[in-house]
C-alpha positions in Angstrom: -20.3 146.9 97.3 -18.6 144.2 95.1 -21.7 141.8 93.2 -21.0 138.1 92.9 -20.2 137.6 89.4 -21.6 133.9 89.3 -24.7 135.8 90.8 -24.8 138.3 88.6 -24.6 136.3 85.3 -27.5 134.3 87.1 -29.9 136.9 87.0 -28.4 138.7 83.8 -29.4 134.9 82.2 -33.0 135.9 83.3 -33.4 139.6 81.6 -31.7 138.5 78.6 -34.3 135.9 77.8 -36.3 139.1 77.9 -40.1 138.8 75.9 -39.7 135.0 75.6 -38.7 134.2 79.4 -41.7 136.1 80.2 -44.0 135.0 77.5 -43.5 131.1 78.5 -44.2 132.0 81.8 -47.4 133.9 81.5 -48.5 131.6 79.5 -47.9 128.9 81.9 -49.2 131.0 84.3 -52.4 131.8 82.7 -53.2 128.3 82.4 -53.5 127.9 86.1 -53.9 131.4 87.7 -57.1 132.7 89.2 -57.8 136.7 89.0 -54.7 138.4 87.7 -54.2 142.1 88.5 -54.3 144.1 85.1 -53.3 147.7 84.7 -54.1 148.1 80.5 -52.0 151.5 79.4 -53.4 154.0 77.2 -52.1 155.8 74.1 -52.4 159.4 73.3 -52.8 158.5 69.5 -51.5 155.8 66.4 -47.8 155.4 65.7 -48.0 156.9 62.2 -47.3 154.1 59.3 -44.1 154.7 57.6 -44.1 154.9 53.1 -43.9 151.8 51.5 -42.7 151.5 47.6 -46.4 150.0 46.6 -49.6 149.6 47.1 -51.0 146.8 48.7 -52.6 145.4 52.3 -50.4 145.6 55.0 -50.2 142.3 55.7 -48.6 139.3 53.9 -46.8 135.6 53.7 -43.3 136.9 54.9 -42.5 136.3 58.8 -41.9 138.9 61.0 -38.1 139.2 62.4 -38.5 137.9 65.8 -38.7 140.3 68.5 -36.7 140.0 71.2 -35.8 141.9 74.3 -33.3 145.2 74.1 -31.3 143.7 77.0 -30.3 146.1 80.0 -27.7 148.5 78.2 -30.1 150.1 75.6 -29.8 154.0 76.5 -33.3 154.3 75.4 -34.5 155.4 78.3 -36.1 152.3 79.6 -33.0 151.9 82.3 -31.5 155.0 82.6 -29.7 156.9 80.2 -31.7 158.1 76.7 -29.1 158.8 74.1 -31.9 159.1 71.4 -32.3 162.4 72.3 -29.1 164.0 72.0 -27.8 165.7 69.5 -25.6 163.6 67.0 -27.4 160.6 67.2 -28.7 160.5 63.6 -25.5 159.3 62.2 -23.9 156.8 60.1 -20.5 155.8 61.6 -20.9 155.1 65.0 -17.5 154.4 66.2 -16.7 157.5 68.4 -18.5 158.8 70.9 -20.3 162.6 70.5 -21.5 165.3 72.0 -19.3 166.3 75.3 -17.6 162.5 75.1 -14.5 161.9 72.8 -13.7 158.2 73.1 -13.5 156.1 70.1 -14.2 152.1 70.2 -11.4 150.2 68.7 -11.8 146.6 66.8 -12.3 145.3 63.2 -14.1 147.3 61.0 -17.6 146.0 60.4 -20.4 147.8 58.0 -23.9 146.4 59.1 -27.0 147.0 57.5 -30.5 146.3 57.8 -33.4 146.3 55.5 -36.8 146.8 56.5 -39.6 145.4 54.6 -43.4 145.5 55.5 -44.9 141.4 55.4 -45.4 141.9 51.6 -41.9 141.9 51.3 -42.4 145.8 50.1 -39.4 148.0 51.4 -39.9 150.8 54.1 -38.4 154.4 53.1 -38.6 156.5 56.1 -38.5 154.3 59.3 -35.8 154.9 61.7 -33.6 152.4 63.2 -31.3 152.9 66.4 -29.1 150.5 66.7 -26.6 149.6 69.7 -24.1 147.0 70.8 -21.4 146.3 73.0 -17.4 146.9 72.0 -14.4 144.5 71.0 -14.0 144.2 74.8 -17.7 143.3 75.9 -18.5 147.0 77.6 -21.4 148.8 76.6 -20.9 152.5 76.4 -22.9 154.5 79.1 -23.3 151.5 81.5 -20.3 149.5 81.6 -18.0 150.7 84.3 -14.6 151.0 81.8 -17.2 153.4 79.6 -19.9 155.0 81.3 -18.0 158.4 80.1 -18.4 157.1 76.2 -21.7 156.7 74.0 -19.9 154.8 71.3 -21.5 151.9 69.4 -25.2 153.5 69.6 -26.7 155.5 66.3 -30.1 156.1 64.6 -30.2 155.9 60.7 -33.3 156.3 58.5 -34.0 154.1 55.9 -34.0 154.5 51.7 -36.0 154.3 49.0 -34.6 150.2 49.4 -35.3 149.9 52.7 -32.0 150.3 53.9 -30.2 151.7 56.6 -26.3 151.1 57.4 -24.4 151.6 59.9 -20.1 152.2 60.0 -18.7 150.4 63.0 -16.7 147.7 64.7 -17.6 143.4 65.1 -18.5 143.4 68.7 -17.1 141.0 71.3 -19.0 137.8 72.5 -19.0 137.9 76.2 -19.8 135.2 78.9 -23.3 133.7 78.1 -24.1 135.0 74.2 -23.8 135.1 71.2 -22.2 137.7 69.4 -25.1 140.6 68.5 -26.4 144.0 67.9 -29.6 145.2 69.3 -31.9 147.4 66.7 -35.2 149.6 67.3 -37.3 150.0 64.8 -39.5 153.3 64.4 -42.2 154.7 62.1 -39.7 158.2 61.7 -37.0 160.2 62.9 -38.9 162.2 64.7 -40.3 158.9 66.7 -37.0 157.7 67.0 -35.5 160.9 68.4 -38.4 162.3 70.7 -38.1 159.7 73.4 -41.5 158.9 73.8 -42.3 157.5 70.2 -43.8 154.3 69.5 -41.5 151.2 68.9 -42.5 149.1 66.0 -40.0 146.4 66.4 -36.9 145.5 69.2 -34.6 142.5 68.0 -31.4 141.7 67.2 -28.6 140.6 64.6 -26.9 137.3 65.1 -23.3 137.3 63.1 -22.2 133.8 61.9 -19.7 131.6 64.1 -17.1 131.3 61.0 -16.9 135.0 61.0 -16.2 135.7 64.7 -13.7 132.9 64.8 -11.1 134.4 62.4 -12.2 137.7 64.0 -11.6 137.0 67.7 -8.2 135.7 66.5 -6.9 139.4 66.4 -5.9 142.2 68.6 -8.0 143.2 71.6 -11.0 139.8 71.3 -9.1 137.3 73.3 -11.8 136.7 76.0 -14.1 136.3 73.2 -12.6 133.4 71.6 -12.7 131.6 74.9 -16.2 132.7 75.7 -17.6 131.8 72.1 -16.4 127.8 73.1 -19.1 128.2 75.5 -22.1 129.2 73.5 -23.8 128.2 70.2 -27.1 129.5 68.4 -28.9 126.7 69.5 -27.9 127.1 73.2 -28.1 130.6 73.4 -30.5 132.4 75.5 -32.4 135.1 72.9 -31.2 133.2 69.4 -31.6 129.5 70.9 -35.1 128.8 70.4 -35.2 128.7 66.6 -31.3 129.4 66.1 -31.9 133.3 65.2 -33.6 131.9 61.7 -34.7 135.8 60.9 -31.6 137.1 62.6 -28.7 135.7 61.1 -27.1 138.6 59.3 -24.3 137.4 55.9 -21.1 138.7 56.2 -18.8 139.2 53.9 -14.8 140.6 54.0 -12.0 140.3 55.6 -9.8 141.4 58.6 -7.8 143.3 56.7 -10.5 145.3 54.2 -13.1 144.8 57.0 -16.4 143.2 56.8 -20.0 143.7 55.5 -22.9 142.1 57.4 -26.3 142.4 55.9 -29.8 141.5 56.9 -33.4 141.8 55.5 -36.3 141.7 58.1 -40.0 142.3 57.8 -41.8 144.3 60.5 -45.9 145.2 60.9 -45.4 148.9 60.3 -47.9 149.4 62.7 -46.9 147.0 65.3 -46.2 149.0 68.3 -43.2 147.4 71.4 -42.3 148.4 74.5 -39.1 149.8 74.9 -36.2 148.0 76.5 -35.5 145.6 79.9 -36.4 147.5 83.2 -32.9 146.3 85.1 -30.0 144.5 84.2 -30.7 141.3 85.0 -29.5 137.8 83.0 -27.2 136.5 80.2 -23.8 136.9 80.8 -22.5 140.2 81.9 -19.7 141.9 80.6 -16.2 142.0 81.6 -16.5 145.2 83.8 -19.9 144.3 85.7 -23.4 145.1 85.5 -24.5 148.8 86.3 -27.8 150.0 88.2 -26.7 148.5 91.8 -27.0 144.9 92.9 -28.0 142.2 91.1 -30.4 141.4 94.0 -31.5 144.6 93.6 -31.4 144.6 89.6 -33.4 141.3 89.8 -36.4 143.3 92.3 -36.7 145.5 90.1 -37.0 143.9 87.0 -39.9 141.4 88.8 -41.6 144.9 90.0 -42.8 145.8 86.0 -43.8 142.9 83.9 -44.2 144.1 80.3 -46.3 142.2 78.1 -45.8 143.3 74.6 -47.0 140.9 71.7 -50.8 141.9 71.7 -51.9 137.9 71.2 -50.1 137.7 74.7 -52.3 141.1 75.6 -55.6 139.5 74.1 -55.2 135.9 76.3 -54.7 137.9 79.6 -57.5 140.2 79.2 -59.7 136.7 78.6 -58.6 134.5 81.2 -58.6 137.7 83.7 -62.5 138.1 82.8 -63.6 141.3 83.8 -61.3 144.5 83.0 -60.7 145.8 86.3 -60.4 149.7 86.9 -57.6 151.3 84.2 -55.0 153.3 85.4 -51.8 154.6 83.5 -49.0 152.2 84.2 -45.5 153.5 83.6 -42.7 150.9 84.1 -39.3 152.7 84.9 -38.1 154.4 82.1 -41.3 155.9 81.7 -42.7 153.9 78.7 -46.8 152.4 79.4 -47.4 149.2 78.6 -50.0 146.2 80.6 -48.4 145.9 83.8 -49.2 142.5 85.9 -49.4 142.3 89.2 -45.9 140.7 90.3 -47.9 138.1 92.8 -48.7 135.6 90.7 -45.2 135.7 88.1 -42.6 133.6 90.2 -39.8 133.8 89.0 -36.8 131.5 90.6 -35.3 132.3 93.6 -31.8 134.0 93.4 -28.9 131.8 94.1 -26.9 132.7 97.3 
Protein backbone atom coordinates (compact mmCIF):
# COMPACT_ATOMS: atom_id res chain seq x y z
CA UNK A 1 0.00 0.00 0.00
CA UNK A 2 1.40 3.33 -1.18
CA UNK A 3 0.84 6.30 1.91
CA UNK A 4 -0.14 9.82 0.82
CA UNK A 5 2.93 11.75 1.26
CA UNK A 6 1.00 15.06 2.03
CA UNK A 7 -0.68 12.73 4.66
CA UNK A 8 2.10 11.42 5.90
CA UNK A 9 4.15 14.58 6.66
CA UNK A 10 0.69 15.54 8.36
CA UNK A 11 0.88 13.25 11.02
CA UNK A 12 4.86 12.97 11.04
CA UNK A 13 4.26 17.15 11.98
CA UNK A 14 2.37 15.65 15.05
CA UNK A 15 5.12 13.11 16.59
CA UNK A 16 7.80 15.34 15.92
CA UNK A 17 6.40 18.02 18.15
CA UNK A 18 6.86 15.00 20.52
CA UNK A 19 6.94 16.12 24.66
CA UNK A 20 5.83 19.72 23.81
CA UNK A 21 2.74 18.85 21.42
CA UNK A 22 1.65 16.68 24.21
CA UNK A 23 2.64 18.80 27.07
CA UNK A 24 0.42 21.97 25.67
CA UNK A 25 -2.30 19.73 25.29
CA UNK A 26 -2.47 18.07 28.63
CA UNK A 27 -2.14 21.03 29.97
CA UNK A 28 -5.06 22.43 28.19
CA UNK A 29 -6.73 19.44 28.85
CA UNK A 30 -6.33 19.39 32.51
CA UNK A 31 -7.68 22.62 32.81
CA UNK A 32 -11.12 21.46 31.67
CA UNK A 33 -11.18 17.55 31.98
CA UNK A 34 -13.09 15.69 34.61
CA UNK A 35 -11.67 12.19 35.95
CA UNK A 36 -8.73 11.20 33.83
CA UNK A 37 -7.71 7.60 33.64
CA UNK A 38 -4.12 7.22 35.21
CA UNK A 39 -1.94 4.14 35.02
CA UNK A 40 1.36 5.53 37.34
CA UNK A 41 4.50 2.95 36.29
CA UNK A 42 6.75 1.59 38.79
CA UNK A 43 10.57 1.28 38.94
CA UNK A 44 12.53 -1.58 40.06
CA UNK A 45 15.20 0.84 41.62
CA UNK A 46 17.15 4.56 41.13
CA UNK A 47 19.04 5.34 37.87
CA UNK A 48 22.52 5.42 39.57
CA UNK A 49 24.04 9.19 39.50
CA UNK A 50 26.90 9.44 37.32
CA UNK A 51 30.73 11.15 38.87
CA UNK A 52 30.93 14.62 38.81
CA UNK A 53 34.55 16.58 39.11
CA UNK A 54 33.35 18.32 42.66
CA UNK A 55 31.51 18.48 45.30
CA UNK A 56 28.55 20.26 45.64
CA UNK A 57 24.33 19.97 45.57
CA UNK A 58 23.07 18.68 42.64
CA UNK A 59 21.22 21.39 41.68
CA UNK A 60 22.19 24.87 40.41
CA UNK A 61 21.59 28.35 38.22
CA UNK A 62 22.42 26.66 34.80
CA UNK A 63 19.27 25.65 32.57
CA UNK A 64 18.65 22.29 31.61
CA UNK A 65 19.09 21.53 27.71
CA UNK A 66 15.60 21.24 26.65
CA UNK A 67 14.25 17.88 26.25
CA UNK A 68 12.60 17.11 23.38
CA UNK A 69 11.17 14.02 21.67
CA UNK A 70 13.62 11.22 19.98
CA UNK A 71 11.37 11.32 16.85
CA UNK A 72 10.20 7.93 15.27
CA UNK A 73 13.65 6.50 13.89
CA UNK A 74 15.56 6.20 17.23
CA UNK A 75 16.41 2.25 17.23
CA UNK A 76 16.14 2.40 20.90
CA UNK A 77 13.76 0.14 21.13
CA UNK A 78 10.76 2.32 21.66
CA UNK A 79 9.59 1.69 17.79
CA UNK A 80 11.16 -1.22 16.77
CA UNK A 81 14.53 -1.99 16.30
CA UNK A 82 17.20 -1.53 19.54
CA UNK A 83 20.65 -1.07 18.22
CA UNK A 84 21.92 -0.24 21.79
CA UNK A 85 22.26 -3.61 22.34
CA UNK A 86 24.45 -4.85 19.77
CA UNK A 87 27.74 -5.31 19.66
CA UNK A 88 29.83 -2.32 18.26
CA UNK A 89 27.78 0.27 19.37
CA UNK A 90 30.23 1.91 21.79
CA UNK A 91 32.14 3.58 19.18
CA UNK A 92 33.48 6.74 18.04
CA UNK A 93 33.12 7.10 14.25
CA UNK A 94 29.90 6.26 13.28
CA UNK A 95 29.95 6.39 9.65
CA UNK A 96 29.64 2.70 8.53
CA UNK A 97 27.38 0.41 9.55
CA UNK A 98 28.55 -2.83 11.92
CA UNK A 99 27.92 -5.99 12.88
CA UNK A 100 26.39 -8.25 9.88
CA UNK A 101 25.74 -4.69 7.76
CA UNK A 102 28.59 -3.13 5.63
CA UNK A 103 27.23 0.10 4.32
CA UNK A 104 28.92 3.26 4.79
CA UNK A 105 27.01 6.91 4.83
CA UNK A 106 28.57 9.31 2.48
CA UNK A 107 28.55 13.30 3.00
CA UNK A 108 30.87 16.01 4.53
CA UNK A 109 32.78 15.07 7.25
CA UNK A 110 31.42 16.52 10.48
CA UNK A 111 33.05 15.81 14.20
CA UNK A 112 30.17 16.62 16.83
CA UNK A 113 30.61 16.70 20.40
CA UNK A 114 28.67 17.14 23.37
CA UNK A 115 29.43 18.11 26.86
CA UNK A 116 27.54 17.16 29.71
CA UNK A 117 27.43 19.21 32.78
CA UNK A 118 25.28 18.66 35.98
CA UNK A 119 23.14 22.37 36.80
CA UNK A 120 26.33 23.55 38.63
CA UNK A 121 28.00 23.71 35.53
CA UNK A 122 30.33 20.67 37.08
CA UNK A 123 31.24 18.22 34.13
CA UNK A 124 29.86 14.54 34.07
CA UNK A 125 32.74 11.71 33.53
CA UNK A 126 31.04 8.57 33.02
CA UNK A 127 27.45 9.17 31.44
CA UNK A 128 26.79 7.63 28.23
CA UNK A 129 25.44 9.34 25.22
CA UNK A 130 23.81 7.45 22.09
CA UNK A 131 23.46 9.61 19.51
CA UNK A 132 21.57 9.19 16.04
CA UNK A 133 20.60 11.05 12.94
CA UNK A 134 19.58 10.83 9.63
CA UNK A 135 22.22 10.77 6.31
CA UNK A 136 23.19 13.41 3.54
CA UNK A 137 20.04 12.09 1.80
CA UNK A 138 17.43 12.35 4.71
CA UNK A 139 17.17 8.32 5.34
CA UNK A 140 17.56 6.97 8.62
CA UNK A 141 19.42 3.83 8.84
CA UNK A 142 17.12 0.76 10.05
CA UNK A 143 13.81 2.47 9.09
CA UNK A 144 14.08 4.32 5.93
CA UNK A 145 13.24 2.07 3.07
CA UNK A 146 16.73 2.95 0.85
CA UNK A 147 18.51 1.70 4.44
CA UNK A 148 16.72 -0.55 6.57
CA UNK A 149 19.77 -3.12 5.77
CA UNK A 150 22.35 -0.24 7.27
CA UNK A 151 22.78 0.96 11.06
CA UNK A 152 24.91 3.88 10.10
CA UNK A 153 24.77 7.29 11.86
CA UNK A 154 23.81 5.73 15.40
CA UNK A 155 26.72 5.30 18.25
CA UNK A 156 27.08 5.45 22.12
CA UNK A 157 30.22 7.23 23.52
CA UNK A 158 30.95 7.79 27.21
CA UNK A 159 32.02 10.81 28.53
CA UNK A 160 35.63 12.24 30.07
CA UNK A 161 37.06 13.52 32.81
CA UNK A 162 35.63 17.08 30.75
CA UNK A 163 32.54 15.96 30.22
CA UNK A 164 32.96 15.15 26.79
CA UNK A 165 31.92 12.73 24.34
CA UNK A 166 32.60 13.03 20.36
CA UNK A 167 31.40 11.58 17.79
CA UNK A 168 33.28 11.04 13.90
CA UNK A 169 30.52 11.37 11.29
CA UNK A 170 28.91 13.14 8.41
CA UNK A 171 26.51 16.84 8.47
CA UNK A 172 23.10 15.27 7.99
CA UNK A 173 20.56 16.40 5.38
CA UNK A 174 17.50 18.78 6.26
CA UNK A 175 14.51 17.06 4.99
CA UNK A 176 10.89 18.37 4.30
CA UNK A 177 9.61 20.05 7.61
CA UNK A 178 13.03 20.49 9.94
CA UNK A 179 15.67 21.72 10.74
CA UNK A 180 18.80 20.17 10.33
CA UNK A 181 19.63 17.86 13.73
CA UNK A 182 20.92 15.00 15.65
CA UNK A 183 19.07 13.29 18.32
CA UNK A 184 21.21 12.39 21.67
CA UNK A 185 20.25 10.05 24.78
CA UNK A 186 21.69 10.71 27.68
CA UNK A 187 22.48 7.84 30.34
CA UNK A 188 23.89 7.54 33.87
CA UNK A 189 26.65 4.57 32.28
CA UNK A 190 27.44 2.26 29.70
CA UNK A 191 26.01 -0.32 31.08
CA UNK A 192 22.48 1.82 31.19
CA UNK A 193 23.07 2.80 27.85
CA UNK A 194 23.74 -0.65 26.44
CA UNK A 195 21.27 -2.95 28.53
CA UNK A 196 18.05 -1.70 26.85
CA UNK A 197 16.14 -1.21 29.73
CA UNK A 198 18.26 1.56 31.56
CA UNK A 199 16.96 4.68 32.68
CA UNK A 200 17.13 7.80 30.28
CA UNK A 201 18.36 10.96 31.96
CA UNK A 202 17.92 13.25 29.14
CA UNK A 203 16.35 12.96 25.12
CA UNK A 204 17.12 16.16 23.00
CA UNK A 205 18.70 17.34 20.18
CA UNK A 206 21.55 19.43 18.32
CA UNK A 207 20.40 22.25 16.07
CA UNK A 208 23.53 23.14 13.49
CA UNK A 209 23.51 26.83 12.32
CA UNK A 210 21.81 27.98 8.98
CA UNK A 211 25.28 29.58 7.59
CA UNK A 212 26.78 26.16 7.99
CA UNK A 213 24.34 24.04 6.10
CA UNK A 214 24.04 26.59 3.39
CA UNK A 215 27.70 26.23 2.03
CA UNK A 216 27.20 22.53 2.98
CA UNK A 217 24.14 21.62 1.04
CA UNK A 218 25.87 23.34 -1.91
CA UNK A 219 27.93 20.04 -2.44
CA UNK A 220 27.59 16.64 -3.76
CA UNK A 221 24.67 14.37 -2.71
CA UNK A 222 22.45 17.55 -0.33
CA UNK A 223 20.55 18.99 -3.26
CA UNK A 224 17.03 18.37 -1.78
CA UNK A 225 18.29 19.94 1.26
CA UNK A 226 19.05 23.27 0.00
CA UNK A 227 15.52 23.40 -1.40
CA UNK A 228 13.94 22.07 1.80
CA UNK A 229 16.09 24.37 4.17
CA UNK A 230 14.13 27.61 2.11
CA UNK A 231 11.19 26.16 3.81
CA UNK A 232 12.06 26.09 7.44
CA UNK A 233 13.78 28.36 10.04
CA UNK A 234 14.55 27.88 13.96
CA UNK A 235 11.76 29.92 14.74
CA UNK A 236 9.24 28.02 12.54
CA UNK A 237 10.38 24.73 13.23
CA UNK A 238 8.41 22.15 15.00
CA UNK A 239 10.92 20.82 18.07
CA UNK A 240 13.58 24.04 17.88
CA UNK A 241 10.68 26.73 17.16
CA UNK A 242 9.47 27.52 20.47
CA UNK A 243 12.54 29.26 21.93
CA UNK A 244 14.75 28.90 18.55
CA UNK A 245 16.84 25.78 20.10
CA UNK A 246 18.53 28.43 22.62
CA UNK A 247 20.33 25.30 24.56
CA UNK A 248 20.60 23.40 21.27
CA UNK A 249 22.43 25.39 18.88
CA UNK A 250 25.69 23.57 18.57
CA UNK A 251 29.09 26.10 16.99
CA UNK A 252 30.63 24.88 14.08
CA UNK A 253 33.64 25.38 12.86
CA UNK A 254 35.70 24.15 9.38
CA UNK A 255 35.32 23.78 6.20
CA UNK A 256 34.06 21.56 3.26
CA UNK A 257 37.19 20.67 2.41
CA UNK A 258 39.08 19.90 6.07
CA UNK A 259 35.52 19.09 7.42
CA UNK A 260 33.72 20.59 10.31
CA UNK A 261 33.65 20.59 14.11
CA UNK A 262 30.31 21.23 15.92
CA UNK A 263 30.35 21.50 19.59
CA UNK A 264 27.78 21.88 22.32
CA UNK A 265 27.71 22.15 26.20
CA UNK A 266 24.37 21.05 27.89
CA UNK A 267 23.48 20.62 31.52
CA UNK A 268 21.28 17.64 32.51
CA UNK A 269 19.68 16.59 36.32
CA UNK A 270 21.92 13.52 36.62
CA UNK A 271 19.05 11.99 38.16
CA UNK A 272 16.35 13.06 35.93
CA UNK A 273 14.89 10.03 34.53
CA UNK A 274 12.82 10.21 30.42
CA UNK A 275 11.04 8.00 28.68
CA UNK A 276 12.50 6.60 25.73
CA UNK A 277 11.63 7.53 22.19
CA UNK A 278 8.07 8.32 19.99
CA UNK A 279 5.78 5.20 19.92
CA UNK A 280 5.03 5.55 15.83
CA UNK A 281 6.22 7.55 13.23
CA UNK A 282 3.99 10.12 13.15
CA UNK A 283 4.67 14.17 12.21
CA UNK A 284 7.41 16.57 10.81
CA UNK A 285 8.39 15.98 7.55
CA UNK A 286 9.35 12.56 6.48
CA UNK A 287 12.16 11.66 4.66
CA UNK A 288 12.73 11.09 1.10
CA UNK A 289 12.02 7.29 1.02
CA UNK A 290 8.80 7.29 3.32
CA UNK A 291 7.91 6.53 6.78
CA UNK A 292 8.32 2.92 8.05
CA UNK A 293 5.91 0.90 10.65
CA UNK A 294 2.72 0.74 8.12
CA UNK A 295 0.28 3.54 7.41
CA UNK A 296 0.33 6.80 8.62
CA UNK A 297 -3.31 6.17 9.68
CA UNK A 298 -2.18 3.40 11.31
CA UNK A 299 1.18 5.13 12.61
CA UNK A 300 -1.01 8.04 13.87
CA UNK A 301 -3.51 5.10 16.04
CA UNK A 302 -0.85 4.03 17.44
CA UNK A 303 0.95 6.81 18.58
CA UNK A 304 -2.68 8.27 20.25
CA UNK A 305 -3.00 4.56 21.93
CA UNK A 306 0.26 5.39 24.56
CA UNK A 307 0.45 8.92 25.82
CA UNK A 308 3.81 9.40 27.62
CA UNK A 309 4.07 12.02 30.10
CA UNK A 310 7.58 12.53 31.08
CA UNK A 311 8.62 15.88 32.80
CA UNK A 312 7.48 14.96 36.46
CA UNK A 313 5.93 18.73 37.06
CA UNK A 314 3.63 17.50 34.08
CA UNK A 315 3.34 14.01 36.37
CA UNK A 316 2.70 15.97 39.64
CA UNK A 317 -0.38 18.32 38.04
CA UNK A 318 -2.14 15.13 36.67
CA UNK A 319 -2.05 13.18 39.73
CA UNK A 320 -3.71 16.58 41.47
CA UNK A 321 -6.33 17.44 39.10
CA UNK A 322 -7.13 13.53 38.76
CA UNK A 323 -7.75 13.44 42.68
CA UNK A 324 -7.75 10.15 43.84
CA UNK A 325 -4.94 7.64 42.47
CA UNK A 326 -6.89 5.03 40.98
CA UNK A 327 -5.73 1.28 41.13
CA UNK A 328 -1.79 0.99 39.77
CA UNK A 329 -1.01 -1.32 37.22
CA UNK A 330 2.38 -1.56 35.14
CA UNK A 331 1.89 0.31 31.92
CA UNK A 332 4.27 -0.55 29.06
CA UNK A 333 3.92 1.69 25.98
CA UNK A 334 5.29 -0.26 22.83
CA UNK A 335 8.76 -0.64 22.92
CA UNK A 336 8.42 -1.88 26.25
CA UNK A 337 9.52 1.22 28.35
CA UNK A 338 6.83 2.24 31.65
CA UNK A 339 5.98 5.42 31.99
CA UNK A 340 2.13 7.27 33.23
CA UNK A 341 -0.06 6.20 30.53
CA UNK A 342 -3.38 8.35 30.02
CA UNK A 343 -6.35 7.16 29.00
CA UNK A 344 -6.57 8.13 25.16
CA UNK A 345 -10.40 9.41 25.72
CA UNK A 346 -9.99 12.54 26.80
CA UNK A 347 -6.42 13.64 24.55
CA UNK A 348 -7.99 14.65 21.06
CA UNK A 349 -5.84 15.05 18.93
CA UNK A 350 -6.89 16.49 15.26
CA UNK A 351 -8.53 14.52 12.89
CA UNK A 352 -6.33 13.15 10.06
CA UNK A 353 -6.64 14.83 6.79
CA UNK A 354 -8.18 12.77 3.89
Amino acid sequence: MTSDPDNAAYVRLVHDKGLRFDRRRLLGMLGGAGALAVVAACTDSPAPTPTTSASGSATGALAEVASETAGPYPADGSNGPDVRTLDGIVRKDIRSSFGTASGTAEGVPLEFSLVVQDRSGRPIAGAAVYAWHCDRAGNYSLYSTAVTAENYLRGIQVSDATGTVTFTSIYPACYTGRWPHIHFEVYSSVANATSGDGPIVKTSQIALPEDVSDVVYKTDGYSASVTNMTQVSLATDNVFGDDKAVTELATVTGSVSAGYQATLTISVDPSGEEQGGGAAPTGGGAPPSGMPGGTPRAACRAGRAALVVRHPAALRAVRRRAGPRPELSPAVPPGGSRGLQLSPAPYARPALRP
